[in-house]
C-alpha positions in Angstrom: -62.7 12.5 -14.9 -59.3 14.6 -14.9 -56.8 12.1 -12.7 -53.6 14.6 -11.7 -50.6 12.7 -11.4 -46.5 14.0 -9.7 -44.3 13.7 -12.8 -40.8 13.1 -11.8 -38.2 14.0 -14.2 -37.3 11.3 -16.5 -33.5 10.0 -16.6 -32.1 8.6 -19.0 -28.7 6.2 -19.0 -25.7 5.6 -21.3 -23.5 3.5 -21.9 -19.9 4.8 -22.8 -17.6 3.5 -25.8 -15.0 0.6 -24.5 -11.7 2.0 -23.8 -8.5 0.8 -22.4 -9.1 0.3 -18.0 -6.9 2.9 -16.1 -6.4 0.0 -13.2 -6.3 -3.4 -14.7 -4.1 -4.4 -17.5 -5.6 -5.8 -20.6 -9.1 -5.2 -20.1 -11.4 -2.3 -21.6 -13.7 -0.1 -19.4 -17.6 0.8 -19.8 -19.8 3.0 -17.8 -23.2 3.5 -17.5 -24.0 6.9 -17.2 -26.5 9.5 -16.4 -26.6 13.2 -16.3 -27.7 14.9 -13.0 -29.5 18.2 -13.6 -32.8 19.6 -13.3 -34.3 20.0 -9.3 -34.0 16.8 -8.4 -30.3 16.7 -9.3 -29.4 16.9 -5.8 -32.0 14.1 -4.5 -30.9 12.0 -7.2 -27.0 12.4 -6.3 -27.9 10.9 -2.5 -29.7 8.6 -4.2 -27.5 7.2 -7.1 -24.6 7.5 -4.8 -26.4 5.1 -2.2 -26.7 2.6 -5.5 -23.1 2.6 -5.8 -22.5 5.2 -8.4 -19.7 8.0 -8.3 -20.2 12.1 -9.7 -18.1 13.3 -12.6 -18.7 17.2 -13.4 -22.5 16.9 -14.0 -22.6 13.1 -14.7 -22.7 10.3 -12.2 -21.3 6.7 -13.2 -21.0 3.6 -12.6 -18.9 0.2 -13.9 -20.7 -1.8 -16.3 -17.3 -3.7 -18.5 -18.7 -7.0 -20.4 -16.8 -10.1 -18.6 -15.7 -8.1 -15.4 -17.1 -7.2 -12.0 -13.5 -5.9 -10.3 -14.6 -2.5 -9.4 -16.4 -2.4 -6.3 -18.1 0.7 -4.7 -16.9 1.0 -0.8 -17.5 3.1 2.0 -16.5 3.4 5.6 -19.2 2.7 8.5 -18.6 6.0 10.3 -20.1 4.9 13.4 -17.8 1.9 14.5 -15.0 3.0 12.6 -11.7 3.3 15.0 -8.4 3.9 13.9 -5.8 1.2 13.5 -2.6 1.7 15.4 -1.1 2.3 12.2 -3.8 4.8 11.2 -3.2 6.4 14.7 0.9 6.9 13.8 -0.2 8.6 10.9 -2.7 10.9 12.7 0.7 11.9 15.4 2.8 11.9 12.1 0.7 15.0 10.8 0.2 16.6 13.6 1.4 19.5 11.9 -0.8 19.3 8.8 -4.3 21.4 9.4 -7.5 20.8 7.3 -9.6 24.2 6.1 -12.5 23.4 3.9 -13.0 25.9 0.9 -15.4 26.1 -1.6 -14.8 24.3 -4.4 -12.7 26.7 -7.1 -10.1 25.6 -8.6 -6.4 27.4 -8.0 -3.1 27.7 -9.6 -1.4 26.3 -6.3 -3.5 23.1 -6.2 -3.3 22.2 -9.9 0.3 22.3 -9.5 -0.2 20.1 -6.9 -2.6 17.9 -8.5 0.1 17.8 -11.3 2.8 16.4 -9.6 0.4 14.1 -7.9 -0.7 12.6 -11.2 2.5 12.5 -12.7 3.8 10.2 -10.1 1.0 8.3 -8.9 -0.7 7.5 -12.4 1.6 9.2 -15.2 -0.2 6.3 -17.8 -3.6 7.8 -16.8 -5.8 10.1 -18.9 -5.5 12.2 -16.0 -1.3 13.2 -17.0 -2.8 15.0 -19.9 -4.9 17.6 -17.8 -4.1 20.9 -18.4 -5.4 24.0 -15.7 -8.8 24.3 -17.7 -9.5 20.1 -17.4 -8.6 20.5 -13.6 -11.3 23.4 -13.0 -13.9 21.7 -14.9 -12.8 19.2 -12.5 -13.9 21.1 -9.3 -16.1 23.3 -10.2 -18.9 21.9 -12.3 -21.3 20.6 -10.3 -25.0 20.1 -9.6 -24.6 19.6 -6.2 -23.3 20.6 -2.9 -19.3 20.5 -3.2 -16.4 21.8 -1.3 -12.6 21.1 -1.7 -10.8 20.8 2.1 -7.0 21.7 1.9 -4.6 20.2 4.0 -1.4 22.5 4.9 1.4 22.3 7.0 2.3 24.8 9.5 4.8 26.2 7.6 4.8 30.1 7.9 3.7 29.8 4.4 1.2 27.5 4.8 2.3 25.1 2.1 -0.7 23.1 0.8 0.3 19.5 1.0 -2.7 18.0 -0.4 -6.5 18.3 -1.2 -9.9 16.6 -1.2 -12.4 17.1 -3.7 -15.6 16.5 -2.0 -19.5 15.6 -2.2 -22.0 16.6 1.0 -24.4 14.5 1.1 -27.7 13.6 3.0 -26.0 9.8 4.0 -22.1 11.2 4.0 -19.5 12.4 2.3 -18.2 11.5 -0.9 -14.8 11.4 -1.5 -14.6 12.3 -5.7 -10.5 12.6 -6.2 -8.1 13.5 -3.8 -4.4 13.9 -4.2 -1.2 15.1 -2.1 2.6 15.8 -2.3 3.9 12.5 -3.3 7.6 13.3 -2.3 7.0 11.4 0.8 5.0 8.4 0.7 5.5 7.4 4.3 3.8 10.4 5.7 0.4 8.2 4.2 -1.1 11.6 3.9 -3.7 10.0 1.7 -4.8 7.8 4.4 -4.5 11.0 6.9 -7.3 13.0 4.5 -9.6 10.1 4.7 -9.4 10.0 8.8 -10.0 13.2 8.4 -13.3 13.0 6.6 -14.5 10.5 8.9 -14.4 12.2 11.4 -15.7 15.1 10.4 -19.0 13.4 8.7 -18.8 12.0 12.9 -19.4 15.7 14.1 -22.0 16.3 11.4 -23.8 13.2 12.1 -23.6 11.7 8.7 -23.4 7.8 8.9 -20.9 7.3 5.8 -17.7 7.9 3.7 -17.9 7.0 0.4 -14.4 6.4 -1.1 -15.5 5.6 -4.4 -14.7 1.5 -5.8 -12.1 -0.8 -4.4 -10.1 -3.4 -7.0 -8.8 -6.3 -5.1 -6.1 -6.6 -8.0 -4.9 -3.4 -8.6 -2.2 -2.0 -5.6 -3.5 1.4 -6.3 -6.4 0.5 -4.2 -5.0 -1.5 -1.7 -5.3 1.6 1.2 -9.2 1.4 1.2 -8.8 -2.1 2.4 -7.6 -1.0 5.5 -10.4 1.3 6.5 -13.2 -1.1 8.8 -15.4 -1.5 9.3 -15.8 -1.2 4.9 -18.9 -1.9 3.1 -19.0 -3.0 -0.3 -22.1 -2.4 -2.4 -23.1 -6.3 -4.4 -26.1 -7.5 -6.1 -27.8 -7.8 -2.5 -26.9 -4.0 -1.6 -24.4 -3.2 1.0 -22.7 -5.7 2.8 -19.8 -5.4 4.9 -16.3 -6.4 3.3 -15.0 -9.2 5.4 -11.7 -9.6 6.5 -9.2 -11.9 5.0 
């Protein structure tokens, strides 16, 4: 008797080599990885996302450091998320700032952007040591369905103030690095670009916004914290973050 059987494509994980953690002093940093190609690399994305992983070029990863559980994937609950009144200053405080999502190629204006950016924001980062070729590789390999949505002001020049590096997906979008002019921190623009994608995955129906893992000890993350209702994904699944 012949017995036909669906064969999936097999997937295989990694583990990376220990090197020094980009957010926490003193400790070293392991990923477990996986490659997403094949036809299924799109299905797989929604689905690995959903289990708390985060795309790199054609790899998605996730935490997996000996002795350490810090790093916690998070994402907004579009449907009761309402702006805070400080969220809401920020919104009037960019007014002027206007969103246009492009496909996601890589340009001279945003690396030089993106440069700055990293230079002031996380100049002891792997990232400092980018160069244009790094930054396209950045944006523009991937499997899946990606976009980059620039924010400029209403300048008669249009001066591009910051970007978003994004993944579509079936649940929500994925927020995989975003960065902006860092000459003036009060503007929050960082937190404006992630209002911004709320509400857009809103009109497109899309229940979530992934922003990618939350470290209770490291102030580079503190801004996610302020986003509710957040979900944080534990050994149970998603939960919602509670408030302290």
């Amino acid at each position: 008797m012949f017995i036909r059987q669906n064969i999936q494509t097999l997937r295989f994980f990694r583990t990376t080599p220990a090197m020094r953690c980009p957010y926490l002093p003193h400790r070293l940093e392991t990923k477990l990885v996986t490659e997403l190609s094949g036809p299924d690399a799109i299905s797989q994305h929604d689905t690995l996302t959903d289990a708390g992983f985060r795309r790199s070029h054609h790899f998605v990863y996730k935490p997996l450091c000996e002795g350490c559980r810090a790093c916690v994937p998070v994402r907004i609950r579009v449907r009761d998320f309402e702006p805070s009144r400080a969220q809401k200053r920020i919104l009037r405080r960019n007014e002027h700032v206007h969103a246009m999502e492009t496909q996601a190629l890589a340009t001279g204006e945003q690396y030089s952007l993106f440069s700055r950016y990293v230079m002031a924001r996380h100049r002891d980062g792997d990232m400092a040591d980018m160069d244009f070729d790094d930054y396209r590789a950045m944006v523009e390999e991937s499997p899946v369905e990606t976009a980059i949505i620039e924010f400029r002001d209403d300048s008669a020049e249009g001066r591009l103030v910051g970007a978003c590096l994004v993944d579509w997906l079936s649940s929500g979008v994925s927020a995989v690095y975003s960065f902006f002019d860092p000459q003036d921190p009060r503007r929050g623009l960082g937190t404006h670009m992630i209002l911004w994608l709320a509400d857009a995955a809103a009109k497109r129906g899309l229940p979530y916004v992934y922003l990618g893992y939350w470290i209770a000890d490291s102030s580079k993350m503190a801004y996610k914290r302020a986003f509710r209702p957040l979900e944080f994904f534990g050994p149970e699944g998603w939960m919602e973050l509670p408030t302290v």
